[in-house]
C-alpha angles and dihedrals in degrees: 000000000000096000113130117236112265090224103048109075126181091252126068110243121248118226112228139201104234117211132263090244085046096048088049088049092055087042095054088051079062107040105030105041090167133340098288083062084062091048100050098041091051092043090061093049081052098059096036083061091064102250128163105196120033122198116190121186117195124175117191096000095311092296093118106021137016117167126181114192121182143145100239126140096287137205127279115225091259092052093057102080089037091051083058104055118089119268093015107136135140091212110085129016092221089240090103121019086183103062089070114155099162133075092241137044119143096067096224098114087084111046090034089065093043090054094055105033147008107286127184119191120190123187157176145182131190117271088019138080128265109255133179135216117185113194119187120189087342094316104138114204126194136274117269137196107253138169123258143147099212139303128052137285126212111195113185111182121177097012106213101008098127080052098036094165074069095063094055091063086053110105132219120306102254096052086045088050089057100045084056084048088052090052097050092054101044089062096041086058087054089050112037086162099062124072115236129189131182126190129181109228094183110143093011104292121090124240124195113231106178133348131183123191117224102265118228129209131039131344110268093037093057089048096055088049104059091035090059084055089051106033111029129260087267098075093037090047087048101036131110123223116240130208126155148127144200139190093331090324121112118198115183138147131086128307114187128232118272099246086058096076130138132220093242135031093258094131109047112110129167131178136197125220079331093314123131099240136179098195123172102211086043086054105053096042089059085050103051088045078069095043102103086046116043132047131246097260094045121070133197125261107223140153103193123172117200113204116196140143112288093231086067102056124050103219086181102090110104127025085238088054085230099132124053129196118216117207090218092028087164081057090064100032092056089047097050087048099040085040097054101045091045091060091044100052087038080055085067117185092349119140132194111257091226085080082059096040093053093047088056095039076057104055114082118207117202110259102273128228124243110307128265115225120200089254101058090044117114121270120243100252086061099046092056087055085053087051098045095040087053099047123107106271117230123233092253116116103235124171119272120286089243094060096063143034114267082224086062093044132131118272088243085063107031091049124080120224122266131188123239110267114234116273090224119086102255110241121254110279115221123242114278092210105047084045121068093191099053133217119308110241113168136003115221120199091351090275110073123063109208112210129184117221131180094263106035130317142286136232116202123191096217105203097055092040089053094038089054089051098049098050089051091050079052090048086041092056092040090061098044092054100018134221120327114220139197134229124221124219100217102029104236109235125212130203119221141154119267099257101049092044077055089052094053104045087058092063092042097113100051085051099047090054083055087059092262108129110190131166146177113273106177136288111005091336137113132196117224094211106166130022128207103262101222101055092062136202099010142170101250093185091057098045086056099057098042079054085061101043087057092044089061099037104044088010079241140081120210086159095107097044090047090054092056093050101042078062094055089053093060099055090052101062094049087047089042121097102272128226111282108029118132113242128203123231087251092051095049091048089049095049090051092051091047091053092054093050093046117082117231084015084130091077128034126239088277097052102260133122114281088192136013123216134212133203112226074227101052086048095050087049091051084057091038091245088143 
């Protein structure tokens, strides 16, 4: 081919100086990708500046306004212009860019958003006097005197008119609206102890979107509490408090039951030294916590929070400070995983109520006629005519029931019928309140176990309770006697690049304790000496390199460990009590108290409901009975 490179012209290039408007417009493709990105970057400045109630004002998705309004600690008129240039903060001193406890610290939120729109910033400090500076594409006007309590206010008008090809890869308002949401409460999650309030000022009126009152109290409490505002009473009601630490590493917040999952990952939410994060490695930490009891198409909802020294994580990663790198990123990887899984086997049998809450949004009464109130029920005397008058008759020939009183009347018509009581003793039935599963007491279809509890009743589905039971009595005994492998007799060898052999060498030990056995064999090349056992006849070549890919995607593999225990599922549910096999009273009380001694026994090895519990409430409300 005689085609010229696109990129070598005839001429040298000449290197250029680019000016400072230019500069701050390159550095605002970077920083402020959309107007959540606004939004996000101002409400931090916000809370780094110390404030306890947060207002943001947005009209058309933030493409024409986006006010942030706080009482923070404010600017004083000689900070202003210096607040504009690039690289201005009061956050760092530039000496340690690791010792970061802010939100912010390059100082490039401010003149970004000046460079590529019409920005207003009004603010005062105590002891001073409030003052206002106005920059528009990178104009920058003068200070001037305003009026002002306290605090500071950030007004964005025309968001990427100065860049209007910008404006052309915005979606519609109402996406753009609930990316700004998102952000919001994001950042109220990280700061229960701040009030936030959006409102939409779209037309002219303002609308409010979202508002979170400041919590009181502890911690945790003050954290459930504002989850359950952002999040709904559902999750908090279904969440698991989290507390843990390693090695100089705390990891707290709420992680939710199983058997509250969702279909996509749309609650999962981690922070980093109370910074909104979508880390990779984080991610897939929380995701393999879940992995023995979800499956592949349902997600955890969590809102975890790790705590550590700022000198152990790089938050400057990303000019969104999305991405965070951990200095023992193995150290927070093992406690998000150890931590979850402890919280969910110390939850026991527990299951989520909206298993409950969607059984009783699926049964249908028939549409009931006008209540009865107690008042307007039948007296006794009249119900035992009802009774009497309902009974099989006898073949006597007794006078007319007009003729005589129903109190005077012969025992075939005063008494009720009854049916005959069982000739066998009927087995001891456990204690209601020392079992939170209750007493069986019936099984329906050969498949549901119906159980009484003090409070209501439960219904078991008998073949995925004892299938969950007996897969953790197979994990239980694995990891008593470990893995088997087996050996092969002609060591299989893998090619690979140099960088992936070295991958996976660095992983050889946790694979070898799966029953993997791998080692170096010259060059690029790995042996494949030992397979788990219990997996079978396997291509070693293609494991290995699933292994990789999720080395490189999650940074590591449970792929090998999955598969294991995918096995031992499997074998559970063949070694499990199948649909349609009769119980008696003593095995379904066995396999409830079993259930409630046997961690993760509420969902089944899949990641659905092994019972399902009822409220006497919920029941008498089914019946209108309320």
């Amino acid at each position: 081919m005689n085609t010229q490179a696109p990129k070598i012209g005839a001429a040298r290039p000449v290197i250029r100086q680019l000016d400072d408007a230019a500069a701050n417009r390159i550095a605002a493709g970077e920083v402020v990708e959309r107007p959540a990105s606004a939004v996000k970057e101002l409400v931090e400045n916000a809370l780094d500046a110390g404030a306890s109630r947060v207002e943001i004002a947005v009209a058309d998705g933030g493409k024409t306004l986006i006010r942030i309004t706080d009482d923070g600690c404010g600017m004083t008129a000689e900070d202003l212009p210096l607040a504009l240039s690039r690289h201005a903060t009061s956050k760092i001193d530039g000496s340690d860019l690791l010792n970061i406890h802010t939100f912010g610290f390059r100082g490039e939120a401010l003149p970004s958003l000046g460079a590529v729109g019409r920005l207003t910033i009004t603010s005062r400090a105590e002891g001073f006097e409030a003052a206002q500076i106005t920059v528009a594409g990178g104009a920058i006007g003068p200070v001037k005197p305003a009026a002002l309590n306290r605090g500071t206010v950030v007004e964005l008008r025309d968001l990427f008119y100065a860049t209007p090809a910008r404006l052309k890869f915005l979606r519609t308002d109402r996406a753009e609206m609930g990316a700004i949401s998102d952000a919001v409460k994001r950042l109220a999650m990280a700061e229960p102890y701040v009030s936030f309030r959006l409102t939409d000022a779209s037309g002219g009126s303002e609308r409010e979107i979202f508002r979170a009152d400041a919590e009181q109290g502890e911690l945790f409490g003050a954290l459930a509490g504002r989850l359950g505002r952002i999040l709904g009473r559902e999750f908090a009601d279904n969440a698991l408090p989290i507390d843990a630490e390693r090695e100089g590493i705390r990891l707290t917040g709420y992680a939710a039951l199983p058997t509250y999952s969702r279909g996509a990952a749309v609650e999962q939410f981690l922070f980093v030294n109370g910074r909104p994060v979508r880390d990779k490695m984080l991610i897939g930490a929380l995701r393999a916590a879940y992995m023995d009891v979800l499956s592949r198409d349902r997600h955890p909802a969590a809102v975890l929070f790790l705590s550590c020294d700022p000198e152990r994580v790089d938050v400057n990663v990303h000019p969104a400070k999305a991405e965070v790198r951990f200095r023992e990123s193995g150290i927070a990887r093992g406690l998000i995983v150890s931590a979850l899984r402890h919280a969910l086997a110390a939850a026991g049998h527990r299951a989520s109520s909206t298993v409950a809450t969607a059984t009783l949004g699926a049964m249908q009464p028939e549409p009931l006629s006008p209540r009865v109130y107690q008042m307007d029920r039948p007296s006794l005397g009249a119900m035992r005519s009802s009774y009497a008058a309902q009974a099989p008759l006898m073949p006597v020939d007794y006078p007319p029931l007009t003729e005589r009183s129903f109190d005077e009347a012969p025992a075939p018509y005063a008494a009720p019928f009854t049916p005959s009581a069982r000739a066998e003793t009927p087995p001891e039935r456990p204690d209601l309140a020392a079992s939170p599963l209750g007493a069986a007491r019936a099984q329906v279809h050969e498949n549901y176990i119906i159980a009484q509890t003090t409070r209501g009743m439960v219904i078991v589905d008998q073949h995925a309770a004892h299938e969950r039971l007996v897969y953790e009595r197979l994990k239980a005994q694995m990891a008593e006697k470990g893995v088997p492998a087996q050996a092969l007799l002609i060591p299989e060898i893998v090619e690979l690049s140099a960088g992936d052999a070295a991958r996976l060498l660095d992983v050889a030990d946790d694979l070898a304790r799966l029953g993997l056995t791998i080692e170096p064999f010259g060059g690029s090349a790995i042996a494949v000496r030992e397979t788990p056992a219990i997996l079978g006849e396997i291509n070693a070549a293609a494991l290995l390199r699933d292994v990789l890919d999720e080395l490189s995607d999650l940074g590591d593999s449970q792929l090998v460990q999955s598969k294991i225990e995918a096995v031992l599922s499997r074998m559970a549910c063949h070694g499990s009590i199948r649909s349609g096999r009769q119980m008696r009273v003593e095995e379904m009380n066995a396999l409830l108290r079993e259930m409630e001694a046997t961690p993760l026994s509420g969902q089944c090895n899949h990641g659905r409901p092994t019972y399902v519990e009822l409220k006497l409430s919920d029941i008498e409300r089914l019946f209108g009975r309320t």
